[in-house]
C-alpha positions in Angstrom: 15.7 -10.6 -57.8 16.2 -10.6 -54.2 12.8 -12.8 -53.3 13.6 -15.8 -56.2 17.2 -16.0 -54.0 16.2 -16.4 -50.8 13.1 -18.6 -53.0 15.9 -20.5 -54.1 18.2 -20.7 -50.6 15.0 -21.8 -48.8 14.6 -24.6 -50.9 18.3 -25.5 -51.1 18.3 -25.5 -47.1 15.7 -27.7 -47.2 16.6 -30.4 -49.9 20.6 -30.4 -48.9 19.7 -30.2 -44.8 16.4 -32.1 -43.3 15.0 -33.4 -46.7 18.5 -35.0 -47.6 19.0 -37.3 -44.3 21.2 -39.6 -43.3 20.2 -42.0 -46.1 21.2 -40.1 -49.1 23.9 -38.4 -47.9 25.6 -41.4 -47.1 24.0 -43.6 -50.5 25.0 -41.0 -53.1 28.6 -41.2 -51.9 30.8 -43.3 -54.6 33.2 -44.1 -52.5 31.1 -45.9 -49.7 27.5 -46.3 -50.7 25.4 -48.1 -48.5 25.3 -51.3 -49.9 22.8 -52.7 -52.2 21.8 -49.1 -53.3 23.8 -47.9 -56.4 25.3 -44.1 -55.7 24.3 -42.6 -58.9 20.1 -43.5 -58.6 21.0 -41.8 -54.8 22.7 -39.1 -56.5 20.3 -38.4 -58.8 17.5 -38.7 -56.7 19.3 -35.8 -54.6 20.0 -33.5 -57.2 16.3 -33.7 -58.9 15.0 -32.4 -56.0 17.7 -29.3 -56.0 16.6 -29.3 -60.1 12.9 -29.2 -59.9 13.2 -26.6 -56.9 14.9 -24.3 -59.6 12.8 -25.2 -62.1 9.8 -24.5 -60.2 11.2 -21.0 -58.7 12.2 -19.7 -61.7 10.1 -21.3 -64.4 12.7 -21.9 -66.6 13.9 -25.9 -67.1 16.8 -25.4 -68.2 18.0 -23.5 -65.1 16.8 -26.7 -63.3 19.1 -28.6 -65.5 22.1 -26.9 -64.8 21.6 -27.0 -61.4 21.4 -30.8 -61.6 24.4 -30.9 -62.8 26.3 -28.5 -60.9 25.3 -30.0 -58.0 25.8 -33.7 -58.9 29.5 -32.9 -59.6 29.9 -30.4 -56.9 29.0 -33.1 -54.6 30.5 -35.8 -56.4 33.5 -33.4 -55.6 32.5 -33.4 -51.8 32.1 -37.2 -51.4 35.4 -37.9 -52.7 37.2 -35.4 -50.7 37.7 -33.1 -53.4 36.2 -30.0 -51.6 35.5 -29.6 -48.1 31.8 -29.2 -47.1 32.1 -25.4 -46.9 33.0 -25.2 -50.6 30.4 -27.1 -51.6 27.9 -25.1 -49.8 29.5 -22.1 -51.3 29.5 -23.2 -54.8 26.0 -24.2 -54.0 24.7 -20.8 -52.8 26.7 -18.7 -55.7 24.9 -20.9 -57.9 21.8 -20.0 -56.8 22.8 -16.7 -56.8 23.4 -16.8 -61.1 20.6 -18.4 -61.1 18.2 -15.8 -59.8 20.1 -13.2 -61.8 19.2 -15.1 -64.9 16.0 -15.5 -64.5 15.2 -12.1 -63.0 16.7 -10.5 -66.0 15.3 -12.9 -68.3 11.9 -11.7 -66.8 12.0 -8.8 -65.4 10.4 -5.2 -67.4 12.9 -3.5 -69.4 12.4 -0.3 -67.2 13.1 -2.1 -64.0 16.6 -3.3 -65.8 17.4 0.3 -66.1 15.9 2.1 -62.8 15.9 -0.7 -60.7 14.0 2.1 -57.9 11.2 1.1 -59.8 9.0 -1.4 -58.6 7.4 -2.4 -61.8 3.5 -1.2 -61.0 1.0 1.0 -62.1 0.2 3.7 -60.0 
């Protein structure tokens, strides 16, 4: 479970750090978009890239779905001064968290769910 979260961190440290920019952190913000380019196609643009991460880390869509959505609103949250950054980033990182859980659980051998000292190979 452990390696699809830090899977998951790396990826959101990338998309919501470096890969984010100036650009879309300052376009997905409702209340003072850079003009000409409409918040919500900056939004979404953001949170696809947090939402295929998942997808692709877990292999499960819907997971990638959710997080779309969580993150949209949790930043929608952030831009209009709803939450301060550290929230967000904590929301953020619990949500990665469930995430993993889900699909680790939703993968995982039955046996490892019960003796998680197993490592789930054949000696």
């Amino acid at each position: 479970m452990m390696s699809i979260f830090f899977a998951l961190l790396f990826f959101h440290f990338i998309f919501d750090y470096p890969l984010q920019g100036d650009f879309l952190s300052r376009a997905k913000n409702s209340l003072n978009p850079v003009p000409g380019v409409p918040w919500y196609q900056a939004m979404f643009a953001h949170t696809f890239m947090h939402g295929a991460a998942v997808t692709l880390v877990t292999g499960m869509w819907t997971l990638g779905l959710l997080e779309m959505i969580v993150h949209w609103y949790t930043d929608h949250l952030k831009c209009n001064n709803k939450l301060t950054f550290n929230q967000d980033q904590v929301i953020h990182i619990i949500c990665k968290l469930v995430w993993a859980y889900i699909a680790f659980t939703t993968f995982a051998s039955p046996e490892i769910l019960i003796d998680p000292t197993l490592t789930g190979n054949i000696a």
